[in-house]
C-alpha positions as CSV (number, residue, x, y, z in Angstrom):
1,X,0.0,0.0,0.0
2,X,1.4,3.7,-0.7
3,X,1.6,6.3,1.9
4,X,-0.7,8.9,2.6
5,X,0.9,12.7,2.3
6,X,-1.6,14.5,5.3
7,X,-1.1,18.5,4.8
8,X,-1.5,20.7,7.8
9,X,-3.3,23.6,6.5
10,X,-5.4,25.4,8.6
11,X,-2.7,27.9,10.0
12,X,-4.2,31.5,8.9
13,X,-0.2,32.7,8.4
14,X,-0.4,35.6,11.0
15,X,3.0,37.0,9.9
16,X,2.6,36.9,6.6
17,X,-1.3,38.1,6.0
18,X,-4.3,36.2,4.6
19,X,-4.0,32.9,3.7
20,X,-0.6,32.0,2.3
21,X,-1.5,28.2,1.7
22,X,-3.7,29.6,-1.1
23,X,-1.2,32.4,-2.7
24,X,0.0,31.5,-6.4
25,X,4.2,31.5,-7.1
26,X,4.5,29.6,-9.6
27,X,4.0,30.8,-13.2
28,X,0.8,29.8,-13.6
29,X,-0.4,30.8,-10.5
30,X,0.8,27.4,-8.9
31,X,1.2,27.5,-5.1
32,X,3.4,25.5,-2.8
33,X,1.1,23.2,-1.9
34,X,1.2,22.5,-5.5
35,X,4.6,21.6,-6.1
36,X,4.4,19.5,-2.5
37,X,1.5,17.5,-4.2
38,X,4.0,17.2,-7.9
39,X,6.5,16.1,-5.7
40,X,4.5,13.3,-3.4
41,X,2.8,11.9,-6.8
42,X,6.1,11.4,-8.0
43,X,7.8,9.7,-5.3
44,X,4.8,7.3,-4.7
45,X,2.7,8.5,-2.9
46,X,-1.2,7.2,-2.9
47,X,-3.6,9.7,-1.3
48,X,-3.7,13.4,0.4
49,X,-5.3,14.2,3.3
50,X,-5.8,17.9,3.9
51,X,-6.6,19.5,7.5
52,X,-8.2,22.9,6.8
53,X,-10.8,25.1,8.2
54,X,-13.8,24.6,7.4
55,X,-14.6,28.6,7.1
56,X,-12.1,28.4,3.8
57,X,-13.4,25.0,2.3
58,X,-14.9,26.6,-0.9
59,X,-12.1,28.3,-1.4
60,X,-9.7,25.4,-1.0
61,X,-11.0,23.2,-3.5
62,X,-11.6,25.5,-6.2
63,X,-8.0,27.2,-6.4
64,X,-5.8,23.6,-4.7
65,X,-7.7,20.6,-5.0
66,X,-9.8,20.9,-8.1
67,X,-5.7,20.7,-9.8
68,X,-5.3,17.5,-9.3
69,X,-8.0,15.8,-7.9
70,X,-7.9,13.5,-11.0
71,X,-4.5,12.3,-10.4
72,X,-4.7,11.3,-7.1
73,X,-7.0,10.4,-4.3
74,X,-7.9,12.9,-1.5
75,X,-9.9,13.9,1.3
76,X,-10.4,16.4,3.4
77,X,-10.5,17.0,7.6
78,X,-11.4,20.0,9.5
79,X,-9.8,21.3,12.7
80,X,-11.9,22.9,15.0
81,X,-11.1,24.0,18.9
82,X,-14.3,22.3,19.8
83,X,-12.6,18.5,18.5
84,X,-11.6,17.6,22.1
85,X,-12.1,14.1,23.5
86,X,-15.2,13.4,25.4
87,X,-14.9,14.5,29.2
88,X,-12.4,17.1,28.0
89,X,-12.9,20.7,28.7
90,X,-11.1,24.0,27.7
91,X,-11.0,27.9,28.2
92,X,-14.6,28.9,27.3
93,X,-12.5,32.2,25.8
94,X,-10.0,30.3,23.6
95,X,-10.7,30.9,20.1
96,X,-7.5,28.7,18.5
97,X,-7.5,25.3,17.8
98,X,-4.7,23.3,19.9
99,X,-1.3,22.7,17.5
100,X,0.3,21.1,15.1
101,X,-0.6,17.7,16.7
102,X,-4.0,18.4,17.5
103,X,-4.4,19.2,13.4
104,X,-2.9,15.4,13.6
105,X,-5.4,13.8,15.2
106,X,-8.0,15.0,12.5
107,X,-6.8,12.3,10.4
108,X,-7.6,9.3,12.6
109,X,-10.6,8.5,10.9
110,X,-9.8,8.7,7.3
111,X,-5.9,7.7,7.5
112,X,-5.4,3.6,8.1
113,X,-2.1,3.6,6.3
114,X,1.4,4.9,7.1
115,X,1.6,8.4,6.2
116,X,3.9,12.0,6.2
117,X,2.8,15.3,7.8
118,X,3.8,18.3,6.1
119,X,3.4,21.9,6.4
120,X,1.2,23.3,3.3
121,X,2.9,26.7,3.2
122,X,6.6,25.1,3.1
123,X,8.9,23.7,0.2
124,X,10.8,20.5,0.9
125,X,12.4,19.6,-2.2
126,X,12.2,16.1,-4.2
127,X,14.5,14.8,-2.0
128,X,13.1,15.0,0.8
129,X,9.4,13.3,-0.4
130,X,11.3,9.7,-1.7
131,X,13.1,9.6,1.4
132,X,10.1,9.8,3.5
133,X,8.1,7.2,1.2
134,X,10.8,5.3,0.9
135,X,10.7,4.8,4.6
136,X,6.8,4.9,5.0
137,X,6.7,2.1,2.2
138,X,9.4,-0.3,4.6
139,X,7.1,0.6,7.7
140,X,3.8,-0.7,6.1
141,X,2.7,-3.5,8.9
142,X,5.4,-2.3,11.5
143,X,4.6,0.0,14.5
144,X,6.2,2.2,17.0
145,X,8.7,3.5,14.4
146,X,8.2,6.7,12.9
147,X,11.0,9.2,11.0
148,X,11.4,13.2,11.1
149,X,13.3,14.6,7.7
150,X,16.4,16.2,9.6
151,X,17.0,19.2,7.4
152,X,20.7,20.9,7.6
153,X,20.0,24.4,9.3
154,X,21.9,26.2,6.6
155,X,19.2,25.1,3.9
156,X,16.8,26.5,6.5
157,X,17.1,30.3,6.6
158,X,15.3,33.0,5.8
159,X,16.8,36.2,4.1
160,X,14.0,38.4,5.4
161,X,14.4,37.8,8.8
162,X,15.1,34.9,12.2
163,X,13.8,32.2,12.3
164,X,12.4,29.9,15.1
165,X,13.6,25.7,14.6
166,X,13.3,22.8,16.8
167,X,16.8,21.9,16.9
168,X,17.5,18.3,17.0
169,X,19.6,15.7,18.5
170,X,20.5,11.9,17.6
171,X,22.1,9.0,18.6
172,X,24.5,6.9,16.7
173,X,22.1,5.0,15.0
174,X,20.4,8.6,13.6
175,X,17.4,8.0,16.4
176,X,16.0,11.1,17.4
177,X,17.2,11.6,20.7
178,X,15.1,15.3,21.4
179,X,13.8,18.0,19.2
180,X,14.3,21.4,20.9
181,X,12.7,24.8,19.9
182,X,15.2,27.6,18.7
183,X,14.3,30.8,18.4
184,X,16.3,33.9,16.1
185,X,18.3,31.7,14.2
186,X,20.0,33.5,11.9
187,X,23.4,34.2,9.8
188,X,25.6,36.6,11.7
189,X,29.2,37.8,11.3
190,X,29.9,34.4,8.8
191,X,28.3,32.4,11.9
192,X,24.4,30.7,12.0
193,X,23.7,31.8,15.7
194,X,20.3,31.4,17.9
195,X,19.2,33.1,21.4
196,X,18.9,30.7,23.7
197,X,17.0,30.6,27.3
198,X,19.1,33.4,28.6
199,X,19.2,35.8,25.8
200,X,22.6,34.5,24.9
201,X,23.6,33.8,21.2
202,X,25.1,30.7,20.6
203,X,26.6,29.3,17.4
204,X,25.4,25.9,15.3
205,X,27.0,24.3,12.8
206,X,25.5,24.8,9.5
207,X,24.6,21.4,9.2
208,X,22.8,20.9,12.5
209,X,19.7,18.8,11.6
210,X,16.9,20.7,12.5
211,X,13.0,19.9,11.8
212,X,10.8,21.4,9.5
213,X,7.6,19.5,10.4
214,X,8.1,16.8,7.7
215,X,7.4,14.0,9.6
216,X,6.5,9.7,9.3
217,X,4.4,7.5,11.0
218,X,2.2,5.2,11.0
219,X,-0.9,4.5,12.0
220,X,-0.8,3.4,16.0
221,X,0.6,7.4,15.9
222,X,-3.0,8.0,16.2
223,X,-4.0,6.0,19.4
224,X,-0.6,7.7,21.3
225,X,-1.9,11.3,20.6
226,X,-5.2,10.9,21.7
227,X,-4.4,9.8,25.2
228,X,-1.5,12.3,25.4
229,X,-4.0,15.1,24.5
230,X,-5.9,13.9,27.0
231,X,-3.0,14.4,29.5
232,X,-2.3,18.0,27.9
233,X,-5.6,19.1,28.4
234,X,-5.9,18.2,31.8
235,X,-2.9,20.3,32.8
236,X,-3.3,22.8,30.1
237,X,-7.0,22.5,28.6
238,X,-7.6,26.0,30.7
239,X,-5.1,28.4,29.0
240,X,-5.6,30.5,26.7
241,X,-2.2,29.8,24.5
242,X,-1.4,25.7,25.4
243,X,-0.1,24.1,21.8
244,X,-0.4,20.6,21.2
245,X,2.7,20.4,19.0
246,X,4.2,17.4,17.0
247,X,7.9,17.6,18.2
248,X,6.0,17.7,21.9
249,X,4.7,14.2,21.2
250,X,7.0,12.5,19.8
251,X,9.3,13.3,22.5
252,X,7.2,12.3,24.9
253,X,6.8,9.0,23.2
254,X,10.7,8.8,22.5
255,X,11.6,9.4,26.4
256,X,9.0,7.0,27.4
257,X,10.6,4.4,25.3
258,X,6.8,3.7,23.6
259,X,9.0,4.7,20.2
260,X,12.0,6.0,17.9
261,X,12.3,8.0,15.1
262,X,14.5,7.8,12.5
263,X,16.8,11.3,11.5
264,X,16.6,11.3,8.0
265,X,19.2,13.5,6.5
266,X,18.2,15.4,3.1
267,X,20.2,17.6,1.2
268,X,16.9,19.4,0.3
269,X,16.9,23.6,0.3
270,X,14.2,24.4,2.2
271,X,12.2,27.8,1.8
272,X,8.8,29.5,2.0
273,X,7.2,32.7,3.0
274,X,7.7,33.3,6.6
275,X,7.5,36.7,5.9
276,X,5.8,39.2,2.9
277,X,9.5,39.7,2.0
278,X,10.7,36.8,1.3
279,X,7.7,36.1,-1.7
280,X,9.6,37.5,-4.4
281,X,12.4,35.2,-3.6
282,X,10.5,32.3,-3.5
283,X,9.2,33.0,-7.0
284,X,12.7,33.4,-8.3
285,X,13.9,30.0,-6.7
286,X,10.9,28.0,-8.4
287,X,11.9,29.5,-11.8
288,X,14.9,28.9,-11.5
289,X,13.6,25.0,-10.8
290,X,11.8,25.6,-13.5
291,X,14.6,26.8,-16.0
292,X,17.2,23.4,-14.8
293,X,14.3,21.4,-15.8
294,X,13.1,20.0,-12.0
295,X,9.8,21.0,-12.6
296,X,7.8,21.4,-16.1
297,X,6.3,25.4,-16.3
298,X,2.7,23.9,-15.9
299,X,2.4,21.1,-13.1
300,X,-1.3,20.0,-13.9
């Protein structure tokens, strides 16, 4: 069975305006999502499973999925604040839904199969999609061992601006040991530097693996969150700001010995538009894709 790419897209994109999932780059008005979607197809990947809001659905399939829904299967989820488990209960004034792994557990019911989580408004590179299939396929029957793409922080920066990165750590074997979030990472004086706890900045190697939210797993994934979120919620169900993030999950999961996950190293440039600025840069890097022949001018 081929793995199922599931797209996290209901962020609204607060630094950048609007809705960036939906914004066209490519020359014929192609988003990233687009080129994520060219890319999964080709490295063998079966279905896509979007997590959207449901306030933006009309507008989702008419300008993403109505592209390609001829070419490959998909479905789509909705992540509301109100998707909590029975007996759960939450700030009656919170008005976001809970993180990147609550967006997750949208796709319990429709996902049965090993499958990658990506961000919609971020571009991995070809790379990056056959080495997570290429794992997902090996995994199909297995459980308890997932894989994060480990991108090298130096393929990870932003010319607009810092940027925030769960830094990561492995073991020999390339098992994720931690994932830890950086924050103003950024290429100073010759040097990739972030400010740590104590407002210190401290130099990385370039090609520190750090992760970009392109993750593996498969399908008992699903039964781990949902008791975990319970556990989150009780303790932090009542503030206004608690996220429910990936990386916070799977390290629970990795310290508790339940399960690994596998470092996979890519030599993948990552970018996207973490800020306005950094737009027309992004459309200069896809034609430039474009012109070396990675992608045709016209994707579907």
């Amino acid at each position: 069975m081929n793995p199922t790419l599931f797209v996290l897209a209901a962020g609204m994109g607060s630094r950048y305006g609007g809705l960036k999932q939906l914004d066209g780059l490519g020359p014929n008005g192609e988003t990233i999502m687009d080129y994520s979607i060219y890319d999964a197809i080709k490295a063998g990947f079966g279905k896509i499973v979007f997590v959207i809001r449901e306030s933006f659905e009309k507008d989702f399939k008419t300008v993403v999925v109505d592209k390609f829904k001829n070419l490959i299967e998909v479905d789509i989820v909705f992540q509301d604040i109100s998707n909590v488990p029975e007996g759960c209960t939450y700030h009656p004034e919170r008005e976001k839904p809970w993180g990147t792994n609550h967006a997750v557990l949208m796709g319990k019911d429709v996902i049965k199969e090993p499958f990658a989580v990506i961000n919609a408004d971020d571009f991995y590179g070809q790379e990056s999609y056959v080495a997570l299939a290429d794992f997902l396929r090996s995994a199909e029957g297995k459980k308890n061992e997932y894989c994060m793409v480990g991108y090298r922080v130096g393929n990870t920066l932003s010319e607009s601006g810092s940027v925030s990165r769960g830094v990561c750590s492995a073991d020999k074997n390339g098992n994720l040991l931690n994932v830890v979030e950086r924050t103003h990472i950024e290429e100073k004086g010759g040097e990739i530097i972030y400010v740590d706890e104590n407002q210190e900045e401290i130099s990385i190697h370039p090609n520190t693996p750090v992760s970009m939210n392109m993750w593996g797993f498969t399908p008992d994934y699903f039964d781990y969150s949902l008791e975990y979120f319970k556990e989150f919620l009780a303790e932090n169900g009542q503030k206004l700001k608690s996220e429910f993030y990936i990386p916070l999950a799977v390290n629970n999961l990795i310290v508790s010995k339940k399960a690994s996950c596998k470092v996979l190293d890519t030599p993948s440039k990552w970018f996207g538009v973490t800020y306005a600025e950094d737009r027309p840069q992004v459309v200069l890097k896809i034609n430039e894709l474009i012109r070396k022949g990675v992608y045709p001018s016209k994707l579907f």
